[in-house]
N, C-alpha and C positions, 0 to 999 in steps of 0.2 A: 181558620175560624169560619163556623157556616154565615150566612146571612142573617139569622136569625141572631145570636152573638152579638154582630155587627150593626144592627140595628141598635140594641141595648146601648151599647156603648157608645153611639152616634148622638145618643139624646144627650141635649142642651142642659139638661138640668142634673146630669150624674157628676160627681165631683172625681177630681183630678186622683190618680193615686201616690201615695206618697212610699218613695221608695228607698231604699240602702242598697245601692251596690261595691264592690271594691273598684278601685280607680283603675288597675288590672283589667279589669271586666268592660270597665268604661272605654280604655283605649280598644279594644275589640274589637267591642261595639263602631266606633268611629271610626279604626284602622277598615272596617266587614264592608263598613257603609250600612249600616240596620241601622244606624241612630244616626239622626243631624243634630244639629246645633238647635234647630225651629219647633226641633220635635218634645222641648221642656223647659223648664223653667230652673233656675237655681232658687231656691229658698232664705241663703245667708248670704255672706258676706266671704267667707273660707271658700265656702264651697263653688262660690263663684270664679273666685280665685285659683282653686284647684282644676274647674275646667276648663278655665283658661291657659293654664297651664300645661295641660294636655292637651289639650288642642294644637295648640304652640308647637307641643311634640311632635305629635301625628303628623301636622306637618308641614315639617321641618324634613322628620324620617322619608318621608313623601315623595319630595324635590330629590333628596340622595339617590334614592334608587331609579329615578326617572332623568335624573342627567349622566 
């Protein structure tokens, strides 16, 4: 993304984006290291639940391959 992008989206007053992705996708993300925990918000109560639950996973799988 240029700087110019980067700016836009820097601003205080642009709103959050709301997104759908599969839980698949999610662990990925978290297994890749692209996504942290800090990096969003859960919106529900499931869904909170769901990334907690994967999280849990990731790891969990983590530890296995590092011992």
């Amino acid at each position: 993304m240029n700087s110019v992008n980067r700016t836009f989206f820097s601003n205080r007053n642009a709103h959050g984006v709301r997104l759908q992705m599969s839980a698949v996708k999610l662990i990925e993300l978290f297994e890749s290291g692209n996504l942290h925990l800090e990096d969003f918000r859960c919106l529900d109560p499931s869904s909170k639940d769901l990334v907690r639950r994967l999280l849990l996973s990731v790891s969990l799988n983590a530890d296995r391959h590092t011992c």
